[in-house]
N, C-alpha and C positions, 0 to 999 in steps of 0.2 A: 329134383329135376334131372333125367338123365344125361349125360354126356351129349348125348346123339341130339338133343332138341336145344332149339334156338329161341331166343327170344330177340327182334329187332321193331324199333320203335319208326313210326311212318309219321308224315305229315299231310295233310291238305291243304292245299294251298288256293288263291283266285277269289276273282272280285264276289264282292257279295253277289249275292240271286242265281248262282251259278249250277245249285242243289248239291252244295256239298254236303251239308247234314245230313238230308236225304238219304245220300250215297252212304254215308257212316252208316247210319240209322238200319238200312236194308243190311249191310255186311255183317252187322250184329242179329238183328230180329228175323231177316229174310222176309221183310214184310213195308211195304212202302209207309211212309211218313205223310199222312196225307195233308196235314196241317203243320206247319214249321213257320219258326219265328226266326228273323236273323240273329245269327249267332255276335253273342255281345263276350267276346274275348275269344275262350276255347273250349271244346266239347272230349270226352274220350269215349272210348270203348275198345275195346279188345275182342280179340278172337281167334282160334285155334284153327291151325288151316294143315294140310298136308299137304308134303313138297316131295315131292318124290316117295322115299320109305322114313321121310323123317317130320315129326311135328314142330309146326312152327306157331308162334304165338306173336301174333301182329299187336303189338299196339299203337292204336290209331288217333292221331289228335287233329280235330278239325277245329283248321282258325277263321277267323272273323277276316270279312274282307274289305269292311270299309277301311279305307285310310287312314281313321282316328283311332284305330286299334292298330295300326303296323307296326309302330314301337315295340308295344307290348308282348305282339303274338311270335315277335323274332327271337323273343328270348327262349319261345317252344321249337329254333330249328337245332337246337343243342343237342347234339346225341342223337338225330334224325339219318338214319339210315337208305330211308328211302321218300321220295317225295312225288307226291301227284297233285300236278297242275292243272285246274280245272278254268273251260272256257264253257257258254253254253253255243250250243252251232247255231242257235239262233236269233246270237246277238254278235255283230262283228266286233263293237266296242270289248267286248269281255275276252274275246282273241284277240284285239292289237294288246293288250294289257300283257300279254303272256310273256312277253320280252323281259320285261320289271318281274314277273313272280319268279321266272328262272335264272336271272340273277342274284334276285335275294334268297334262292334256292340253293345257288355254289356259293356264295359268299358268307353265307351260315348252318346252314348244315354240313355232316361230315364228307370230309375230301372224297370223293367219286363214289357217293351217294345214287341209288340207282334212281333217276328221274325218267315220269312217265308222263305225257300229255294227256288231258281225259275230253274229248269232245264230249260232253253233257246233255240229256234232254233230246234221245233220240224218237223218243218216245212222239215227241211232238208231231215228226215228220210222219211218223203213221198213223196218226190219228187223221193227218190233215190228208192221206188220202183216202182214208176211210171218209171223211167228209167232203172229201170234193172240192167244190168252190166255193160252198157255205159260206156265208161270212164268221167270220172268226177261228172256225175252221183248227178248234182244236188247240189254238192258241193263247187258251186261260193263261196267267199267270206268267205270261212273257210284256217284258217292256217293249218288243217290237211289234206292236200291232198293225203299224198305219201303212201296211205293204198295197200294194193295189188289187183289186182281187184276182183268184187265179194264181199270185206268184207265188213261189214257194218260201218256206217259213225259212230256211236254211240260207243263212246269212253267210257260213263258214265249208266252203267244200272238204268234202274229204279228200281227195289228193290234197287240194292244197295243204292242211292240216298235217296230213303222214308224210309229206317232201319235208315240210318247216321241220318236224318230231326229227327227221331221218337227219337232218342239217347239221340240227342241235345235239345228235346224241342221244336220244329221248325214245323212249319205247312210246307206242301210242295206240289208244282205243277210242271208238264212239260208243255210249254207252247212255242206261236210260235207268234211273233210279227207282223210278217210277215201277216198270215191269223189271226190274235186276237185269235185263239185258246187260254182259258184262261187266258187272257188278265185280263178283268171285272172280274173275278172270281176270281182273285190274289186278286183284288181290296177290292170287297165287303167281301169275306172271311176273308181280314186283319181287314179290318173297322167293321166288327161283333164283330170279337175277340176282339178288342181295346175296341169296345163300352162295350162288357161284362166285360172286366176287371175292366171300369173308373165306373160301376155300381157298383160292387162288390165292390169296394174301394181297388182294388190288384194297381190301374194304377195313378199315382198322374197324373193331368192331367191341368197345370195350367200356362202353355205358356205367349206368346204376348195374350191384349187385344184381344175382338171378332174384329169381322170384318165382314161389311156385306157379303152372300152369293153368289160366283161368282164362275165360270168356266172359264176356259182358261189357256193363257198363259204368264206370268209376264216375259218381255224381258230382265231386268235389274234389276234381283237380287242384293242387295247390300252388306248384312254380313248372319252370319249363326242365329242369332236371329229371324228373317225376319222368317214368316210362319210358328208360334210357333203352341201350341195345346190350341184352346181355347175352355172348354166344357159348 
């Protein structure tokens, strides 16, 4: 592995239903997930992205968000570099939670980790104006159905969303897993940031061993060590 390339390891974070897999799933394949099951612990995959003139190698581990896993999935913020917080915009429950995911964010992952907010599921709002006032209107697969009709599906503004990100410290996107709508752009934004900080000397950056350069998908994660940051 040459000098010049980096390898740093990411997390995802946020309540179940939020399309984090999803989101993994596209970064790897380029190709939406159209059937996904809740992730029961942690998922990975990798992948090779360019940062400038230099290659970077993400590896991605997406946790489980129910609360009966949070024990377990903290022991994957170890050696996490960089972390994205995922709400969906059209659930307001899944944004007030964000407070809790970006605490347990700085309190285990590594000291000034580049942390990004991810508004999820933009995809929704387009569908629903493609259909109108339909009933349903686009809204499969969301637990907020019981709106009245006519309202919009977006529970979470985006001002509000980018003021809270800007508050905290937090880079931020709305994004839709579904079409990759800033998908890659979560991506290569985190791994810029990360790369600028591990130059500056703000990011200790000093994981598991390198590892040669690969993409995909590791079927059988083993502990939270596994897919440290090696620069």
């Amino acid at each position: 592995m040459n000098e010049k390339d980096h390898q740093f390891k990411l997390i995802l974070i946020g309540n179940a239903k939020v399309g984090k897999s999803c989101f993994l799933h596209y970064f790897v394949t380029r190709r939406f997930k159209s059937s996904s099951k809740t992730t029961l612990g942690v998922e990975f995959g990798s992948q090779v992205i360019e940062v400038g003139t230099k290659a970077v190698n993400l590896r991605v581990w997406d946790t489980a968000g129910d609360e009966r896993f949070r024990s377990i999935t903290r022991s994957y913020y170890r050696n996490a570099v960089g972390v994205l917080i995922f709400y969906d915009i059209t659930s307001r429950q899944s944004y007030e939670q964000v407070p809790q995911w970006i605490e347990d964010a700085r309190q285990f992952a590594e000291s000034n980790a580049v942390l990004m907010l991810v508004g999820n599921k933009s995809d929704l709002l387009e569908e629903e104006e493609e259909g109108g006032d339909d009933e349903g209107g686009g809204n499969s697969g969301s637990d907020d159905d019981d709106e009245s009709s006519g309202a919009s599906l977006r529970q979470v503004p985006m001002l509000e969303a980018s003021a809270f990100a800007q508050e905290n410290n937090l880079l931020f996107l709305e994004t839709s897993a579904k079409t990759g709508s800033n998908v890659m752009h979560a991506f290569v934004l985190s791994g810029r940031n990360i790369l600028e900080k591990v130059e500056r000397g703000e990011l200790n950056c000093s994981g598991s061993e390198k590892k040669k350069i690969t993409g995909g998908w590791d079927s059988s994660p083993k502990d939270g060590r596994d897919g440290g940051c090696a620069c």
